[in-house]
C-alpha positions as CSV (number, residue, x, y, z in Angstrom):
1,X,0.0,0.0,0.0
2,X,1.0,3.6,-0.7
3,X,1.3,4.8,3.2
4,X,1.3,8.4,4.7
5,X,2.2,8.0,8.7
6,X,1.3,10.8,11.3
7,X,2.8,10.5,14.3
8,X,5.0,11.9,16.7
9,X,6.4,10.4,19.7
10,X,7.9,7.5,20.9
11,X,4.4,5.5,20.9
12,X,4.6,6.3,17.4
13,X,8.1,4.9,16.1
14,X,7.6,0.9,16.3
15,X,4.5,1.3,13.7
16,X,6.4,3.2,11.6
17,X,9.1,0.7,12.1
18,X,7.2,-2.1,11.2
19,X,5.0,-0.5,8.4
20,X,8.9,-0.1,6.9
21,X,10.1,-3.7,7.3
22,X,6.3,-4.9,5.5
23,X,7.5,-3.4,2.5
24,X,4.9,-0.8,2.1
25,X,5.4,2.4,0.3
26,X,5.4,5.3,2.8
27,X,4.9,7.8,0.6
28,X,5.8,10.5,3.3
29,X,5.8,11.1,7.3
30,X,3.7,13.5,9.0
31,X,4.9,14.8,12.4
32,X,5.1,17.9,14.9
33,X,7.0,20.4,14.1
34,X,10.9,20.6,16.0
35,X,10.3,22.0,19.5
36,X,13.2,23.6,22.0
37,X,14.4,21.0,24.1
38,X,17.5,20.4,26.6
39,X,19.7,23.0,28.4
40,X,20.3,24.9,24.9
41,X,16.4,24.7,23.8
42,X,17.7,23.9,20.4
43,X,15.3,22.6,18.3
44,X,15.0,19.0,18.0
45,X,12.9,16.8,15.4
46,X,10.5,14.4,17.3
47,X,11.3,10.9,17.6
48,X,9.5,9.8,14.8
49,X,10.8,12.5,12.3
50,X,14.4,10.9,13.5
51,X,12.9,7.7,12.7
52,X,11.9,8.7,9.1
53,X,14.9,10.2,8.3
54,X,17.0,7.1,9.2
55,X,14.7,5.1,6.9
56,X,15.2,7.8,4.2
57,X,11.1,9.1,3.9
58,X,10.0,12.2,3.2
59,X,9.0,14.4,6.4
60,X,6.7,16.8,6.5
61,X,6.1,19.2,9.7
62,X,3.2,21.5,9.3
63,X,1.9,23.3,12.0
64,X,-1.4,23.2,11.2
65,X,-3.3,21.1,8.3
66,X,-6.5,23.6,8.0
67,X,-5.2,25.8,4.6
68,X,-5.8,24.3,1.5
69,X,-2.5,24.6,0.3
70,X,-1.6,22.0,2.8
71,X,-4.7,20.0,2.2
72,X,-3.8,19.8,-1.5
73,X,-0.4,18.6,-0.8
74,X,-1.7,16.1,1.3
75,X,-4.2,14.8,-1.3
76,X,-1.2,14.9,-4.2
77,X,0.7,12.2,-2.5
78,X,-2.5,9.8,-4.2
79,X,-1.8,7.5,-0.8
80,X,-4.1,4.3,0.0
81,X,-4.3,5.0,3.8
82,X,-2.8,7.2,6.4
83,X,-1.5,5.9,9.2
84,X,-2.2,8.0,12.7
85,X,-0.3,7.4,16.1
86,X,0.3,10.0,18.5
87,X,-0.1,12.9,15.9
88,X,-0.8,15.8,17.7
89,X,-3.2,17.5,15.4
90,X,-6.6,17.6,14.7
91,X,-7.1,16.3,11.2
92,X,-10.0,18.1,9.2
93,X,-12.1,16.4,6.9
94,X,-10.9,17.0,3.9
95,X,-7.4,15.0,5.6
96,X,-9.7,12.4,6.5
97,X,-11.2,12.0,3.2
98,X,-8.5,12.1,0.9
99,X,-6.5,8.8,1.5
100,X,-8.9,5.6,-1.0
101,X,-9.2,4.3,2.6
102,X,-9.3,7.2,4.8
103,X,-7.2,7.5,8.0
104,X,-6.5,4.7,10.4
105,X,-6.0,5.6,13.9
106,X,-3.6,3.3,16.3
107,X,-5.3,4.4,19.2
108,X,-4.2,3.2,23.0
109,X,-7.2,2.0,24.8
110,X,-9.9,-0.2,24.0
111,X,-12.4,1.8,22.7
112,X,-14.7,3.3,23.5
113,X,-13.2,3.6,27.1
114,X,-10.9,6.5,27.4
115,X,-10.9,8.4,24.4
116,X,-9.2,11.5,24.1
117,X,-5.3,12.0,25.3
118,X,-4.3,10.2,27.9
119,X,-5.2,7.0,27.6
120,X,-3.1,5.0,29.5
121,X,-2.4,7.0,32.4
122,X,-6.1,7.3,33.1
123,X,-6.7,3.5,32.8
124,X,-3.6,3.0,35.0
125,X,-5.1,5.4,37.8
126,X,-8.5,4.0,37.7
127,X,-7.0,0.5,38.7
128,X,-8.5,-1.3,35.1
129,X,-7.4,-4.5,35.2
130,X,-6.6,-4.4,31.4
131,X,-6.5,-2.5,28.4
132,X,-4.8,-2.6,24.9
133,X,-4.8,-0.5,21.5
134,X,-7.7,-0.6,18.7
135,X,-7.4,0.0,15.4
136,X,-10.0,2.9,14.4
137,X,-11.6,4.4,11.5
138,X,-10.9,8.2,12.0
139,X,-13.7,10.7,11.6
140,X,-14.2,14.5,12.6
141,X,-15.5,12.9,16.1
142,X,-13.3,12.5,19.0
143,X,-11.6,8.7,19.0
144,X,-15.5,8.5,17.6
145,X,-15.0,6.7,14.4
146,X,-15.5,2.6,14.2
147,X,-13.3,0.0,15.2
148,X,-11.8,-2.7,12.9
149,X,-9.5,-4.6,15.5
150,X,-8.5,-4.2,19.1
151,X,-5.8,-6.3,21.3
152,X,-5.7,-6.5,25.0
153,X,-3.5,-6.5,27.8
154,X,-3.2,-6.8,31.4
155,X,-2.4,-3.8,33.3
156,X,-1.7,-5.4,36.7
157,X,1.2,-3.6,38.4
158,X,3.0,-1.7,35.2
159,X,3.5,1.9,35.2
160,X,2.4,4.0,32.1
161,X,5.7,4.2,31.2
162,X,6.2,0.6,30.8
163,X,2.5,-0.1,29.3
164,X,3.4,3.2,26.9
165,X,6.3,0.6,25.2
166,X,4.3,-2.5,25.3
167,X,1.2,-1.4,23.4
168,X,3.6,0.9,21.3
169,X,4.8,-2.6,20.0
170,X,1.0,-4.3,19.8
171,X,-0.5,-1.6,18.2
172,X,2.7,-1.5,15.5
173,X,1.9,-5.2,14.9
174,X,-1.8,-5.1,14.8
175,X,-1.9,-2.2,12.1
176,X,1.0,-4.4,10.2
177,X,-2.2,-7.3,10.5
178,X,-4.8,-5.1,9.9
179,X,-3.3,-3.6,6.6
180,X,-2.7,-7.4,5.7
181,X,-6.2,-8.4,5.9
182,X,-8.1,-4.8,5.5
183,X,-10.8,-6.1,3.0
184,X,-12.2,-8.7,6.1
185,X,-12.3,-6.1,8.5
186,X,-15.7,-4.7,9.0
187,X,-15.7,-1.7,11.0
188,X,-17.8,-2.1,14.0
189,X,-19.7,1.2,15.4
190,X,-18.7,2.2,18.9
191,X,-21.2,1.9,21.8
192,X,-21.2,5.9,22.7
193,X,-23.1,5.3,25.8
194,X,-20.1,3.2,27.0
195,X,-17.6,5.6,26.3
196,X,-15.4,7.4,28.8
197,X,-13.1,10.2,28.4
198,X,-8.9,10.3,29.2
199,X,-8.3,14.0,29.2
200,X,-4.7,15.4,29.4
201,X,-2.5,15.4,32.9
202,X,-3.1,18.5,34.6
203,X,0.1,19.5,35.9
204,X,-2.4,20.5,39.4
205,X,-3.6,17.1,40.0
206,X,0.0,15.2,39.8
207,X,0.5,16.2,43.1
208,X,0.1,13.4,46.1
209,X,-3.6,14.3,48.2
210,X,-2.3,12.0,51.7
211,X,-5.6,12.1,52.3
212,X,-6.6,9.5,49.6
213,X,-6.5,5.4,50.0
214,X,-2.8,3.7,49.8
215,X,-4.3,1.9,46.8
216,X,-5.2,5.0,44.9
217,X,-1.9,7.3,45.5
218,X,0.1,3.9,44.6
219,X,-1.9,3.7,41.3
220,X,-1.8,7.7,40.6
221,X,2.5,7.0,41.3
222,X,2.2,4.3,38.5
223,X,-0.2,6.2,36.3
224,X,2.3,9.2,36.2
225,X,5.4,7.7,36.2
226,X,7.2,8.5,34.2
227,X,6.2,11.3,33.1
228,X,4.9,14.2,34.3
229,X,5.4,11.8,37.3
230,X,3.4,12.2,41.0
231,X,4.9,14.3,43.5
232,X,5.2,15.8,47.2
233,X,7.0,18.4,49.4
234,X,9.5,17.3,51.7
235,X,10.7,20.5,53.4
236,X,11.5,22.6,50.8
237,X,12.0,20.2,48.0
238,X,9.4,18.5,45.4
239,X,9.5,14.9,45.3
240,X,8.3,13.0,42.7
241,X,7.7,9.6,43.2
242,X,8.1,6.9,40.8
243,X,7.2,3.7,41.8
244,X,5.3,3.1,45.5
245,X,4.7,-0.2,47.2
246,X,1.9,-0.6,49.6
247,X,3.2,-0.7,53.3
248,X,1.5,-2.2,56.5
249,X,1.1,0.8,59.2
250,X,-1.0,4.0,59.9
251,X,-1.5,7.1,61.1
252,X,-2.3,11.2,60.0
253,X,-2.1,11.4,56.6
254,X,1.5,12.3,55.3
255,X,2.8,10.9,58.5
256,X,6.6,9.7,58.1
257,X,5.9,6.3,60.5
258,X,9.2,5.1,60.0
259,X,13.0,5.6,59.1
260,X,12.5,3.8,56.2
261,X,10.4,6.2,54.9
262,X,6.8,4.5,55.4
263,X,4.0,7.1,54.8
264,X,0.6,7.1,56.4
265,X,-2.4,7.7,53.9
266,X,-6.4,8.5,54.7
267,X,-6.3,4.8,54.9
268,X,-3.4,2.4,54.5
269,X,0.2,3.2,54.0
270,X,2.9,3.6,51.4
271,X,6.6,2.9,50.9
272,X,8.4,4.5,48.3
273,X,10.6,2.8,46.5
274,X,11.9,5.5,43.3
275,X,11.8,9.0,43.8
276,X,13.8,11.8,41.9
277,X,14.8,15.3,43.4
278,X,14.4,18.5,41.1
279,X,17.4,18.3,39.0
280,X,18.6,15.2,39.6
281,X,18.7,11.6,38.5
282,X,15.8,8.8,39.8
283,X,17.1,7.1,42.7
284,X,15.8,4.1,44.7
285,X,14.7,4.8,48.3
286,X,17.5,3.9,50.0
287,X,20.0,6.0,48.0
288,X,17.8,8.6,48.9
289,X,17.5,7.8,52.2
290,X,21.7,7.7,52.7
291,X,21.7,11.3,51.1
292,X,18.8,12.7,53.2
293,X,17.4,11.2,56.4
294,X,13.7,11.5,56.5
295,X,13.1,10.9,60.3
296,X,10.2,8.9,62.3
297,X,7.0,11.9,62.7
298,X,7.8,14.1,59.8
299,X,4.5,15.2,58.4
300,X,4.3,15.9,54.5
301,X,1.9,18.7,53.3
C-alpha cells in the first residue's frame, strides 16, 4: 500500500518501524513540528521524524493542516491510507477523506473507554485490570470513528511508562495485521453510551492528596510515572515519586511512621521505592534515604 504516517512520539516509532520492514510504500511522514528541548532549547525533530529520516522518507512538519495549500499537498501524495499514532493535530475532513481508505488511527485504549489523550495513564489510575490498543476508522468525532480490530492487555502492576512501550509494539503489529487483511475487517460502530473520556495530565492534580487510600496514591505513582510523574513536598524540595509499594502501618495522613520512609495515607500506607529530586537523576529509596534522612514523625503537606 501507498502509506502516509502521522505521528509523533515515541508510541509512534515501532508502527512506523514495522509499516517499513512490510514493504509498504510510505509515501511520506507527518509529524510535529521541532520544538526547544535540553539546556540549549535547540530545536529538536521528534522521535518519529528521526525515525523517518533514518529510513530515508520524506517528512513533513506542518503546524497546522486547515489551509488548503496543505490540504492539496496532502491529497497529491495519491496515498491508500494514512496511518495516525500519536499525531498531535486535529485532522479536518478533507485530511480524513482524501487517502482511498481514509485514515486509520492506532489508538491506546480499548475503545470506546478512554478516548481522548491520555489513555493509559487514566486507565492505570483508575486501577483497570486491562486494556490494549484498537485500530479505528478516524472521523471529525473524537476517538468516535469505528473500530476494525482491538488487542488486549493486562495492566496489573505496570507503570504508564512501561504499558506506553508494550502497546507501542501491539498496536505496530496489529496495524501491520490489519493492513494485511483490511478487506475482512468490518468496521464495527462504537457503543457511545459506554464511552469514557482520558483527558490530558493536569500538571495540578499530579500532586500526592495524603488524604486518599494507599491503593489509589500507589496507582496515581504508577499512572504518572514516568512522566509528568506524581509528586510531594519534603521541606522545601518537590518529590516526585516513581514507583510506591503498599506498606502495613497508619496514622495522620502524610505521617513519616518510620526511618524507612513508610508514609501514612487517609487509609493504608505507602513505601516509596523511586523517587527523583528537582534536578537530579531517579534514585531508589535507600539511596535517597543515605543522602537525606527522613526521620520517624515528619509530616508531608
Amino acid at each position: 500500500m501507498r502509506i502516509i504516517f502521522m505521528g509523533t512520539p515515541d508510541f509512534a516509532v515501532p508502527a512506523l518501524q514495522a509499516l517499513h520492514k512490510a514493504a509498504h510504500e510510505i509515501v511520506c511522514v507527518y509529524t510535529q513540528p521541532p520544538r526547544p528541548a535540553g539546556r540549549g532549547k535547540k530545536l529538536q525533530p521528534s522521535p518519529v521524524h528521526k525515525m523517518a529520516e533514518q529510513l530515508g522518507i520524506e517528512v513533513r512538519h506542518p503546524s497546522s493542516l486547515k489551509s488548503a495549500e496543505a490540504q492539496a499537498e496532502f491529497a497529491a501524495l495519491n496515498a491508500d491510507v494514512a496511518v495516525v499514532a500519536a499525531y498531535g493535530l486535529i485532522l479536518p475532513q478533507a485530511i480524513l477523506d482524501a487517502p482511498t481508505h481514509g485514515c486509520l488511527n492506532i489508538h491506546a485504549s480499548i475503545l470506546p473507554r478512554w478516548r481522548g489523550a491520555a489513555p493509559i495513564h487514566r486507565a492505570v489510575m483508575a486501577g483497570d485490570p486491562g486494556t490494549g490498543v484498537t485500530i479505528m476508522q478516524m472521523e471529525a468525532g473524537l476517538d468516535t470513528g469505528p473500530m476494525l480490530a482491538t488487542v488486549r492487555t493486562p495492566i496489573e502492576h505496570k507503570t504508564t511508562g512501561e504499558l506506553t512501550e508494550e502497546l507501542a509494539d501491539l498496536g505496530a503489529q496489529l496495524m501491520v495485521g490489519t493492513l494485511r487483511d483490511l478487506a475482512i475487517h468490518i468496521p464495527v460502530p462504537q457503543d457511545d453510551a459506554d464511552a469514557t473520556y482520558a483527558p490530558k495530565i493536569d500538571k495540578a492534580e499530579a500532586r500526592i492528596d495524603w488524604n486518599a487510600p494507599d491503593e489509589d496514591i500507589e496507582r496515581m505513582v504508577r499512572g504518572l510515572a514516568p512522566f509528568p510523574g506524581a509528586w510531594f513536598v519534603l521541606g522545601e524540595d518537590r518529590i516526585k515519586l516513581l514507583l510506591a509499594e503498599l506498606a502495613e502501618g497508619s496514622g495522620a495522613p502524610g505521617e513519616v511512621l518510620d526511618d524507612d520512609f513508610t508514609i501514612a495515607c487517609g487509609s493504608g500506607a505507602i513505601r516509596p521505592l523511586r523517587v527523583q529530586r528537582a534536578g537530579k537523576p531517579a534514585m531508589e529509596r535507600d539511596v535517597f534515604l543515605r543522602g537525606r534522612a527522613v526521620h520517624k514523625g515528619t509530616i508531608l503537606p
